[in-house]
C-alpha positions in Angstrom: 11.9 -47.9 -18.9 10.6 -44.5 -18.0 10.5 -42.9 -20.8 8.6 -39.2 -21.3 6.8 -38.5 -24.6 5.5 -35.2 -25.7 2.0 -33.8 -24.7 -0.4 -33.2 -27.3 -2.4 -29.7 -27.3 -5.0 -30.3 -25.6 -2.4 -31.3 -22.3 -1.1 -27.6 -22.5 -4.6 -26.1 -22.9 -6.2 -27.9 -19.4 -2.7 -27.2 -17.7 -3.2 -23.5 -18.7 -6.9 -23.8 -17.8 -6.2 -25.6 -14.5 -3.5 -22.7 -13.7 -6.1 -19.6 -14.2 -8.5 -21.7 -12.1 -6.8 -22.1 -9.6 -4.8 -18.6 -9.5 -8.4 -17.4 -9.0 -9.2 -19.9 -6.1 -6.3 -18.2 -4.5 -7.7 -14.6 -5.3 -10.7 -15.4 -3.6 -9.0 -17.0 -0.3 -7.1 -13.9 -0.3 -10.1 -11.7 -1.0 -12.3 -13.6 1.6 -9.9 -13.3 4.8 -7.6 -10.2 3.5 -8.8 -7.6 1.3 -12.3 -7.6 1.9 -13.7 -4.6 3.7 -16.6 -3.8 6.2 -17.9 -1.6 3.2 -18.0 -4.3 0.8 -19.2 -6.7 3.8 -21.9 -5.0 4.1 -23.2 -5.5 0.3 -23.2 -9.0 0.6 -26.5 -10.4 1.2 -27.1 -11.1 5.0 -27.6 -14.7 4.9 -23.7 -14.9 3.5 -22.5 -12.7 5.6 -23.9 -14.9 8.3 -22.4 -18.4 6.9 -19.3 -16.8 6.4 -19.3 -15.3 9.8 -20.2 -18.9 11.2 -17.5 -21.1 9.4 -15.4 -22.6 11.7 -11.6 -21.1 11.6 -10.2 -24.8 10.8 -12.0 -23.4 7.1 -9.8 -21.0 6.8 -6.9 -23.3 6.5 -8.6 -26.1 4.8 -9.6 -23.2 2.0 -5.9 -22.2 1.5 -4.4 -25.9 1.2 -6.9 -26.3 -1.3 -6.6 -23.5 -3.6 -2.4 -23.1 -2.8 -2.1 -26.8 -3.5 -4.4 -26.6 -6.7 -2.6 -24.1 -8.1 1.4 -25.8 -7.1 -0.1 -28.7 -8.5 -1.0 -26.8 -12.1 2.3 -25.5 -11.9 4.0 -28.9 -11.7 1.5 -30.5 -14.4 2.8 -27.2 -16.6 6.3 -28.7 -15.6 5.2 -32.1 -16.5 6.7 -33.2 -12.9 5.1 -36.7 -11.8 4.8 -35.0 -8.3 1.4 -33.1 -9.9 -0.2 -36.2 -9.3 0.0 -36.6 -5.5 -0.3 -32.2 -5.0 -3.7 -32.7 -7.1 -4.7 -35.3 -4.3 -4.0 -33.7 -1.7 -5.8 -30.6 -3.5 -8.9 -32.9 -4.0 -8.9 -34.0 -0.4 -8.9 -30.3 1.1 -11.3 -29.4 -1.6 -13.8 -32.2 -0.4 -13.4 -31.9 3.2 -14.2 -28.0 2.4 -17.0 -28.2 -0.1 -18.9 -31.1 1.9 -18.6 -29.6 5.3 -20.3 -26.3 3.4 -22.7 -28.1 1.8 -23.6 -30.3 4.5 -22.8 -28.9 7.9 -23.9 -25.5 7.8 -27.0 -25.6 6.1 -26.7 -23.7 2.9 -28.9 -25.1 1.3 -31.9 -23.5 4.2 -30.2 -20.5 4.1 -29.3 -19.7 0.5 -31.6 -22.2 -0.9 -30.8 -25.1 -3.8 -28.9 -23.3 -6.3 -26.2 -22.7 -3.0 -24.8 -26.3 -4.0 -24.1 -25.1 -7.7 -20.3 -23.5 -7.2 -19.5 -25.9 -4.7 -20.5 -29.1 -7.2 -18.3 -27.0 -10.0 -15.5 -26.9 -7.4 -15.5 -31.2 -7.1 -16.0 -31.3 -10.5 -13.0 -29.9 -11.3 -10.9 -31.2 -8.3 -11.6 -34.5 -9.5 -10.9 -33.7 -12.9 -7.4 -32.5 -12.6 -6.7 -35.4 -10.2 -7.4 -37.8 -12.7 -6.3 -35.9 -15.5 -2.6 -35.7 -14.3 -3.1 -39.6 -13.1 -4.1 -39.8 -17.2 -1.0 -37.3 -17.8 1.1 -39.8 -16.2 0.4 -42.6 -17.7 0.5 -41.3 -20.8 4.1 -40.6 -19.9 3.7 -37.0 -20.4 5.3 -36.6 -16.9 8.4 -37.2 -15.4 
């Protein structure tokens, strides 16, 4: 039996939570590769302008299955669809590749120093949260 029962608050507050976080993971992909300008470029500090400059374009699409996935996947835990579960992984997956290959391969931490790794440790955090959260939601049977 398969049966569905009712989500207590604190489900609908982290599905909201989840859905602002990643609505603004998609603001910033956008922001990053379309609506940012020379002029605002060139207030950045030089040694991100540099990173950013250097990130292979294979980031590019990593970035945006991340945050588009993150944010389908709050959608269908704000649903309650099962299918959360497996969007959240895939979410996690793109999030990790990402995060480690900028923590890792390009030397942030030389550039930008130690506190670089701060946003990018947030960002697995809470990948890994809402994976397991929905795997929780699931088997809580607030899903379907």
């Amino acid at each position: 039996m398969n049966a569905t029962t009712k989500p207590n608050t604190a489900f609908w507050i982290i599905a909201v939570l989840a859905l602002l976080w990643n609505l603004i993971g998609v603001y910033f992909w956008l922001y990053e590769y379309f609506l940012m300008t020379e002029e605002i470029r060139a207030t950045l500090p030089p040694e991100q302008v540099e990173i950013m400059a250097s990130a292979p374009s294979w980031s590019m699409y990593v970035y945006g299955l991340a945050v588009f996935s993150g944010l389908l996947a709050s959608v269908l835990l704000l649903m309650r669809k099962n299918m959360a579960v497996g969007v959240f992984l895939l979410s996690l997956i793109a999030v990790l590749i990402l995060q480690l290959y900028w923590m890792f391969g390009m030397d942030i931490i030389d550039k930008m120093g130690p506190q670089s790794l701060i946003m990018p440790l947030i960002v697995i955090a809470l990948a890994i949260f809402e994976y397991f959260y929905s795997k929780g939601a699931a088997r809580n049977g607030w899903l379907t």
